[in-house]
C-alpha positions as MATLAB code, in Angstrom:
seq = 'XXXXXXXXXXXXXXXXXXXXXXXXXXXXXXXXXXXXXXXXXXXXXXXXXXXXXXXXXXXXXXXXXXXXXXXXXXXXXXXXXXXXXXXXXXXXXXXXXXXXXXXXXXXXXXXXXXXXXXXXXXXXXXXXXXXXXXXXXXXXXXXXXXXXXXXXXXXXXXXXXXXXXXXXXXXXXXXXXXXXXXXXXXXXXXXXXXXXXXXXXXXXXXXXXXXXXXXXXXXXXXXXXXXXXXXXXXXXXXXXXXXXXXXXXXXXXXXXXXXXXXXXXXXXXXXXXXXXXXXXXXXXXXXXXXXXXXXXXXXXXXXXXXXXXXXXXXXXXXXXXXXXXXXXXXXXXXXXXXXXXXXXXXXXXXXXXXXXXXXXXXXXXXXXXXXXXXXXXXXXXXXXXXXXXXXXXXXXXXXXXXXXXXXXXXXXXXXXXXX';
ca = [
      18.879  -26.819  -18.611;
      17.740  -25.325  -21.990;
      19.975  -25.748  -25.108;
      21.930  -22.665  -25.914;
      21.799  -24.138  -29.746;
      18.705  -24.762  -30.177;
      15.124  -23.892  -28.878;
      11.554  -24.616  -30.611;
       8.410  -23.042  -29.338;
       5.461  -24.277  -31.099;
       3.682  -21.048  -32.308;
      -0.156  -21.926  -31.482;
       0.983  -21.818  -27.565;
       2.727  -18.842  -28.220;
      -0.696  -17.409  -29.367;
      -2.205  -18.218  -26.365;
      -0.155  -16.599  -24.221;
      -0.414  -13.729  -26.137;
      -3.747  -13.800  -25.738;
      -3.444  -14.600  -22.157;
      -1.084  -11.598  -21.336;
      -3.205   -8.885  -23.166;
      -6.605  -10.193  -22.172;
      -5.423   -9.176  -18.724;
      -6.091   -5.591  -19.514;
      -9.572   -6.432  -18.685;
      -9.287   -6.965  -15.453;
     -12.235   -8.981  -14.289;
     -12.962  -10.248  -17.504;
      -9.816  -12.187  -19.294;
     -11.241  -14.166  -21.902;
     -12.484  -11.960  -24.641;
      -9.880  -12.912  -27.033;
     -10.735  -16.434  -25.947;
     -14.436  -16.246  -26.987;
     -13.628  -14.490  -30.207;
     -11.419  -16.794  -31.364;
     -14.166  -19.584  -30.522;
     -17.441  -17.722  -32.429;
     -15.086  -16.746  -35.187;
     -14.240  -20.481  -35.374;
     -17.975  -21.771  -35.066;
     -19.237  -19.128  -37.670;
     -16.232  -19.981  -40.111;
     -17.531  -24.069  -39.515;
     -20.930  -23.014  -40.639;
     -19.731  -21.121  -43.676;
     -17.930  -24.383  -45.241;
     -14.559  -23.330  -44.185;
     -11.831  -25.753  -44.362;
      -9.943  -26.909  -41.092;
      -6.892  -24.668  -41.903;
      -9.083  -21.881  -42.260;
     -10.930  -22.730  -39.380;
      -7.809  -22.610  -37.186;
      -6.391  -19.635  -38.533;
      -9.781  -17.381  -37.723;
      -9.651  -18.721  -34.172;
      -5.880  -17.617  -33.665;
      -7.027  -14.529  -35.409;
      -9.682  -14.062  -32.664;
      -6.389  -14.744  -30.149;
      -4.826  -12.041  -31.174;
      -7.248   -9.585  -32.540;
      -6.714   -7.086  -29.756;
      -3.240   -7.252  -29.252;
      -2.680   -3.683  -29.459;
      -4.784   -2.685  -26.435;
      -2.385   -2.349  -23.345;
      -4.479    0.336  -20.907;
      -7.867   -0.176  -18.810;
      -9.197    2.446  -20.333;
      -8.763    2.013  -23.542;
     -10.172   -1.693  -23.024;
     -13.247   -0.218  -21.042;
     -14.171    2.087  -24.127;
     -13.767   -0.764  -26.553;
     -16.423   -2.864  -24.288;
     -18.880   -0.155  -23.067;
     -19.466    1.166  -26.771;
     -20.564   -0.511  -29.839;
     -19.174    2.099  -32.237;
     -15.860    3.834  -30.706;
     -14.352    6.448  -32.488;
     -11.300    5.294  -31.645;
     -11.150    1.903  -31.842;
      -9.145    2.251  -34.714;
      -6.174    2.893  -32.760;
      -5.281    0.086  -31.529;
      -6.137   -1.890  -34.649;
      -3.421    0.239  -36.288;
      -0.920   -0.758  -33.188;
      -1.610   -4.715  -33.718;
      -1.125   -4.178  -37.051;
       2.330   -2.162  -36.386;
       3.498   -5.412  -34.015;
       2.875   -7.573  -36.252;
       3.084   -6.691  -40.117;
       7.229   -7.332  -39.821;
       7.189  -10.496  -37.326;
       7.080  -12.973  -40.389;
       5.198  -16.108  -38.427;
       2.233  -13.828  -37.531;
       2.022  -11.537  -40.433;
      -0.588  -13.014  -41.752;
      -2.866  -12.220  -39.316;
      -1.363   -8.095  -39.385;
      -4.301   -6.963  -42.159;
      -7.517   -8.438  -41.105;
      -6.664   -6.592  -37.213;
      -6.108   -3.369  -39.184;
      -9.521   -3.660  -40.007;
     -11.426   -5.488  -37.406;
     -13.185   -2.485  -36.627;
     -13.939   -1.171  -39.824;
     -18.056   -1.629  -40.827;
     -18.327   -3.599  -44.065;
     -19.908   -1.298  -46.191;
     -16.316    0.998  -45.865;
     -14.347   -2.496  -45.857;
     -16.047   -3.515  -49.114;
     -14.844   -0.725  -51.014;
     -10.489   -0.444  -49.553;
      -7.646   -1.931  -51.313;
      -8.156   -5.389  -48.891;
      -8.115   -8.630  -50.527;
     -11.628  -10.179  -50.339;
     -10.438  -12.869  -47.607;
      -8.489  -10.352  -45.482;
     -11.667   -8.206  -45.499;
     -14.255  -11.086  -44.974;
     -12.284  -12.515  -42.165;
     -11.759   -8.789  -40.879;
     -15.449   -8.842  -40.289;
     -15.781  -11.862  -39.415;
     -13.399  -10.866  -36.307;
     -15.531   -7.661  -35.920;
     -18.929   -9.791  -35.664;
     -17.506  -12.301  -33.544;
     -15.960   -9.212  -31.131;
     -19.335   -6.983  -31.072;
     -21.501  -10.257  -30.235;
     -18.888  -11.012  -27.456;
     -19.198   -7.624  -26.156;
     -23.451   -7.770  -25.962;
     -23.436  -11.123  -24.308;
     -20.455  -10.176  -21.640;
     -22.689   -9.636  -18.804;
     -24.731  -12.068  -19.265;
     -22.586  -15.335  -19.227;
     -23.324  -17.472  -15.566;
     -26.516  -15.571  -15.354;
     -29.162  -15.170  -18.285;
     -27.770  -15.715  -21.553;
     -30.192  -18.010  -22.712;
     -32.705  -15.256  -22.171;
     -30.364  -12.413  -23.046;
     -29.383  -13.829  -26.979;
     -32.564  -13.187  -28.284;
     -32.122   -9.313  -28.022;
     -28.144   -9.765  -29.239;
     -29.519  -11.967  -32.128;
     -31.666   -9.041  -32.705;
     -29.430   -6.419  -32.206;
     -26.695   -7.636  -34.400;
     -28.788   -8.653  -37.422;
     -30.273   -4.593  -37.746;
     -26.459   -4.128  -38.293;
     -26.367   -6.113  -41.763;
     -24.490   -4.867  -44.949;
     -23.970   -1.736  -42.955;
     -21.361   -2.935  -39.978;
     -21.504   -7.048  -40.836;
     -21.137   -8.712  -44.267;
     -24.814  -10.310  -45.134;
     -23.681  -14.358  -45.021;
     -21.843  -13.763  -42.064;
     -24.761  -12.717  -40.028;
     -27.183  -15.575  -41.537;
     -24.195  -18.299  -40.058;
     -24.598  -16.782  -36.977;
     -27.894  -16.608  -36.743;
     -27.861  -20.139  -37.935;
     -25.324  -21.513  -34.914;
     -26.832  -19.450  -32.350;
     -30.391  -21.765  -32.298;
     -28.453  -24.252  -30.174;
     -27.857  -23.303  -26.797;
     -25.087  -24.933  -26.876;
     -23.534  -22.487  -28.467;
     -24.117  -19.673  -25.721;
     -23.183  -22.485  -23.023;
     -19.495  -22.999  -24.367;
     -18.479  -19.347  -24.166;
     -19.147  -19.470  -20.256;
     -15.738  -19.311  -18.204;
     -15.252  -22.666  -17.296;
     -16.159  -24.008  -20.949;
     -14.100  -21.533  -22.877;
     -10.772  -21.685  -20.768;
     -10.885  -25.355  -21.126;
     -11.825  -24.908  -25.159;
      -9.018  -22.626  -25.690;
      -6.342  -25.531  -23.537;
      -7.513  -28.327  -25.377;
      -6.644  -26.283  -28.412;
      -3.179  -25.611  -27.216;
      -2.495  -29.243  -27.109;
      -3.283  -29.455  -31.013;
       0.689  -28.488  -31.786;
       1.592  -26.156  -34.576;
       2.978  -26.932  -37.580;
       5.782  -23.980  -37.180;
       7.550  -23.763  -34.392;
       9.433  -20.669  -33.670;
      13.702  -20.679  -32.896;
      15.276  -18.278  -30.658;
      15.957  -14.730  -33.083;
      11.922  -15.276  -33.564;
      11.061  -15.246  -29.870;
      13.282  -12.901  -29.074;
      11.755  -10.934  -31.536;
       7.936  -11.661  -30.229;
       9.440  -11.103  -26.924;
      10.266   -7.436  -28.387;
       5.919   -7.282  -29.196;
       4.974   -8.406  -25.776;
       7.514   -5.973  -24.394;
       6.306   -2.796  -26.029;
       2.596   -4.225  -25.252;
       3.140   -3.845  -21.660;
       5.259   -0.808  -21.803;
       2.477    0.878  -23.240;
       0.525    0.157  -20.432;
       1.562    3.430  -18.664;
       4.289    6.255  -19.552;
       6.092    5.577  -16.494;
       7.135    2.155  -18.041;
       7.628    3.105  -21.353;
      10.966    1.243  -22.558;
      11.249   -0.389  -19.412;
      11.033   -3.887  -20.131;
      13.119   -3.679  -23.315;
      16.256   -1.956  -21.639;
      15.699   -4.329  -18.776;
      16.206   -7.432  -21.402;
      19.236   -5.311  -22.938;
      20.693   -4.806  -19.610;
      20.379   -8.329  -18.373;
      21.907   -9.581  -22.113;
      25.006   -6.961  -21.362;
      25.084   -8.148  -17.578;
      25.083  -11.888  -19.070;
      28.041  -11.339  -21.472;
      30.214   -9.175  -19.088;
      29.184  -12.512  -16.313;
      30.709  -14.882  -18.954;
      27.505  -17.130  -20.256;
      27.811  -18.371  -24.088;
      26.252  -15.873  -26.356;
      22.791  -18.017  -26.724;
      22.403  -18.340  -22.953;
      22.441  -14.349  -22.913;
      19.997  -13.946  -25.730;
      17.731  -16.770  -23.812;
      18.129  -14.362  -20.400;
      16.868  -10.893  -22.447;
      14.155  -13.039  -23.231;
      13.079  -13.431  -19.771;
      14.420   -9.882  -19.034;
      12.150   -8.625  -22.020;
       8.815  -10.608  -20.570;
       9.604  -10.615  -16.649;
       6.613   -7.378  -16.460;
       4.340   -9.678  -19.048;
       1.821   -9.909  -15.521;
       1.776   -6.098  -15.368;
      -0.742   -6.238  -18.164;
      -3.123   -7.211  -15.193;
      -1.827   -4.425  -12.537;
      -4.541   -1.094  -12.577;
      -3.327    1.698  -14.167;
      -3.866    4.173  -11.513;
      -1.380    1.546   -9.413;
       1.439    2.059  -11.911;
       1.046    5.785  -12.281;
       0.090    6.910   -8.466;
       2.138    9.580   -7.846;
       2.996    8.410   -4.225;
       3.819    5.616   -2.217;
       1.755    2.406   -2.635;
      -0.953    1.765    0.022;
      -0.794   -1.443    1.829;
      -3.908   -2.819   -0.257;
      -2.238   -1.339   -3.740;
       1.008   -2.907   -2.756;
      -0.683   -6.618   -2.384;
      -2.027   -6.395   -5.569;
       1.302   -5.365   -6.653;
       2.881   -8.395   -5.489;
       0.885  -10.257   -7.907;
       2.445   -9.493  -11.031;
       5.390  -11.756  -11.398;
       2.913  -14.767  -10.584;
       1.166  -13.400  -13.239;
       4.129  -13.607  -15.564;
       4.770  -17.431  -14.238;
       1.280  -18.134  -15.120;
       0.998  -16.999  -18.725;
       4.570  -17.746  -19.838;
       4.856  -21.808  -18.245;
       2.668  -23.144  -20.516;
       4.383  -22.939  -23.039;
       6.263  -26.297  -24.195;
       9.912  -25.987  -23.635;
       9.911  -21.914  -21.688;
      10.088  -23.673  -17.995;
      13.315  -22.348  -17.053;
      13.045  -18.831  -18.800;
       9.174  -18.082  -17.186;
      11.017  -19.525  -14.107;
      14.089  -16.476  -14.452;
      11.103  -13.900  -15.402;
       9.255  -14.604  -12.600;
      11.872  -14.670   -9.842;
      12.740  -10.948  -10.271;
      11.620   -9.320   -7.344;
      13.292  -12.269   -5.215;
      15.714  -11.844   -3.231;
      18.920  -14.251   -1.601;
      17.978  -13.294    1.627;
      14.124  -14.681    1.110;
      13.290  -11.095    1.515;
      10.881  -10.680   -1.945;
       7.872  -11.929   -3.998;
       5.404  -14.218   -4.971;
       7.387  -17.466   -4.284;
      10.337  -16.868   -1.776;
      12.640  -19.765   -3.373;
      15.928  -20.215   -1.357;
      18.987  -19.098   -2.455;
      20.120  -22.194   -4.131;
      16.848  -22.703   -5.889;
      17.801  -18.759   -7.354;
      19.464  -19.256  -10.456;
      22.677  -17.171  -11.923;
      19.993  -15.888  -14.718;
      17.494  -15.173  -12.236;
      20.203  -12.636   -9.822;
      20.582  -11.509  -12.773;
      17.798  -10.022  -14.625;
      17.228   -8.936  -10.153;
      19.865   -6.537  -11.013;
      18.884   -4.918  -14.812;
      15.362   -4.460  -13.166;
      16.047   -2.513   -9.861;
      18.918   -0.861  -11.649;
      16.873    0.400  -14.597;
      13.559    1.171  -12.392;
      16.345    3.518  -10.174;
      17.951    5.117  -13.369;
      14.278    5.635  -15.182;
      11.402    8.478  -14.032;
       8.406    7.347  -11.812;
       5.239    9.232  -10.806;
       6.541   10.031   -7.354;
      10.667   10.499   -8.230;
      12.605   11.300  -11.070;
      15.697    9.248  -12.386;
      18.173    8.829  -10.062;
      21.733    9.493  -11.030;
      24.604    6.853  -11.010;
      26.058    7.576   -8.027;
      22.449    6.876   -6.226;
      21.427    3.737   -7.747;
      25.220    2.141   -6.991;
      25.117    3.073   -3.203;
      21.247    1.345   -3.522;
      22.676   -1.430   -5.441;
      25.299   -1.749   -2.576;
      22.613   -1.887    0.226;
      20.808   -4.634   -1.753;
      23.797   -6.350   -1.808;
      24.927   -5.560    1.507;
      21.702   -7.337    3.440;
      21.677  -10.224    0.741;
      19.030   -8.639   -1.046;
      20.987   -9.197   -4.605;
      24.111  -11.131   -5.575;
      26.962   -9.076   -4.754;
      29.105  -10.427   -7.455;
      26.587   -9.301  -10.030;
      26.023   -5.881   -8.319;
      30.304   -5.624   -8.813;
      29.874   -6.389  -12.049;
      27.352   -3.536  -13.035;
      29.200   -1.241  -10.884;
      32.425   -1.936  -12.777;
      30.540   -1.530  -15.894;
      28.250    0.966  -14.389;
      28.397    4.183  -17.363;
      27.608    1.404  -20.006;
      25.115   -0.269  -17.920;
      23.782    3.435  -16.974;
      23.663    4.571  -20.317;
      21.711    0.764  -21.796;
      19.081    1.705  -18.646;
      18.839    5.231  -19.785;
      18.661    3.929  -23.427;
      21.718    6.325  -24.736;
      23.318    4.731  -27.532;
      26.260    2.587  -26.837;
      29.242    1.345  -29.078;
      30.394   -2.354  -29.180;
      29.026   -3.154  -25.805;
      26.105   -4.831  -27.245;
      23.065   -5.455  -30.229;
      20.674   -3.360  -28.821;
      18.217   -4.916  -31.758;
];
């Protein structure tokens, strides 16, 4: 059982994760961020960087795309060199994280990971956010040029990216960042390590290297906030969903009589159980109609998804565990891992609850919001055929205009810090 006092999360495997969760937005390719964060790294060795340095460009490359949460967003960030608006999400990554103290460092240099250098060169950006900037914007361009190529022909295929990329210097890339490239990219083994198997196992062994800041529980609960409004993005038909979920699983956690850290540990979880969503096609989420026996399957997938990305992380076992196990049921009747009912924990019946009760009470493609009265005779059903613990559906029904109104997101007075 985790410590309600106490709870350290080394912050490089946060990173990863974070990486993890967004690079699912890319479907069939989920290890951009990955690759970045290992060129940026190998170009920065070149250049006489020092180790810390060294580290901090490869996080950098981690989370350099953290504000892209839609397909297609991600597809026009891939499929053109110069997008008009890639500056959009730069400005979202910057957003998440210019206020989240143990990643604000990194907040600048992904405002401006997109920007050419000969703009960069002349904006109020402090020589080392705007180098590294580019850095990240060299590193992500010669990612995106060599995509299709990795398992197949990239030893062939670099010559025209080498080629490519060094017509863009002093107008996109900074001068000595392009000769370190061009310098590192000579050995094939350079093109060989970015290759799936290579990179993913790169990118673990770096994981192991702990952090020297670990985060406590207001700071992950905070991150978990990020994440949260990542996926929610992902589709207006989710918007706010995973945050009110967390709020209505901390509220549903007080009311059930946990200690007050146990219930900020559970929003957690209730804030990242939809973190394998990021991986789910948008025209699933918004298809105005009943899911299709292949669209439901793929469905199915994302609280694995969730398990995957969040329990590797030293010391999260129990809450990717809760975040995972929301679309179980008592009865065995659910998804991806069909635990019995004594391997179903109190926290996970409980975030079970917030997340069918706030799904009910918020607008989908194919049905409005239900009213109260609708989502407690639901609630009932669920409760009735073992679907959901029936002492937790009491308790939201007894509570059910504040629990309504924290699903709805209506403002509510001393029931709970909505954060």
């Amino acid at each position: 059982m985790i410590s309600d006092s106490e709870l350290q999360i080394d912050l490089r495997q946060l990173i990863i994760a974070i990486e993890t969760a967004v690079s699912q937005v890319g479907m069939n390719d989920t290890n951009h961020g990955k690759r970045v964060g290992y060129i940026a790294s190998q170009i920065a060795h070149q250049l006489g960087f020092c180790e810390t340095e060294i580290q901090y460009v490869f996080e950098l490359g981690l989370l350099h795309d953290c504000g892209v949460s839609t397909q297609q967003m991600h597809a026009n960030l891939v499929n053109n060199f110069d997008w008009n608006d890639a500056d959009i999400h730069c400005k979202i990554g910057y957003r998440l994280l210019s206020d989240f103290e143990p990643l604000s460092k990194f907040a600048t240099p992904i405002r401006y990971h997109h920007t050419p250098w000969e703009e960069l060169k002349g904006l109020d950006v402090s020589p080392q956010d705007a180098r590294v900037a580019n850095l990240i914007f060299l590193s992500d361009r010669i990612d995106v040029m060599a995509a299709t190529h990795y398992e197949t022909d990239i030893l062939l295929a670099r010559k025209e990216i080498v080629k490519s990329i060094i017509s863009y210097t002093g107008t996109f890339f900074e001068a000595s960042l392009v000769e370190a490239f061009t310098q590192i990219e000579a050995s094939e083994a350079f093109w060989i390590a970015l290759e799936n198997r290579h990179i993913t196992r790169y990118t673990w062994d770096m994981g192991q290297l702990k952090s020297s800041q670990s985060l406590t529980i207001p700071q992950l609960k905070q991150l978990s906030l990020i994440l949260a409004y990542i996926v929610d993005q992902k589709s207006p038909f989710t918007a706010q969903h995973s945050i009110r979920v967390g709020h209505l699983a901390h509220y549903l956690a007080s009311v059930y009589g946990l200690e007050p850290g146990h219930c900020e540990k559970i929003e957690v979880a209730g804030l990242l159980h939809d973190l394998g969503k990021l991986h789910t096609p948008d025209s699933i989420l918004e298809k105005p109609g009943p899911l299709n026996e292949i669209e439901l399957s793929i469905m199915k997938q994302h609280s694995y998804e969730t398990y995957e990305i969040l329990r590797h992380i030293d010391g999260l076992d129990e809450i990717a565990q809760w975040a995972a196990f929301h679309h179980e049921g008592l009865n065995g009747v659910g998804y991806p891992f069909h635990p019995n009912q004594k391997e179903l924990s109190v926290e996970a019946r409980i975030i079970a609850v917030a997340d069918i009760f706030q799904a009910l009470a918020q607008d989908r493609p194919y049905r409005d919001g239900m009213s109260l009265e609708e989502i407690c005779n639901i609630l009932d059903a669920f409760a009735s055929n073992g679907k959901l613990d029936s002492y937790i559906v009491n308790l939201a029904k007894l509570q059910q205009e504040t629990c309504f109104n924290i699903a709805v997101g209506n403002p509510i007075e001393g029931s709970i810090n909505m954060c």
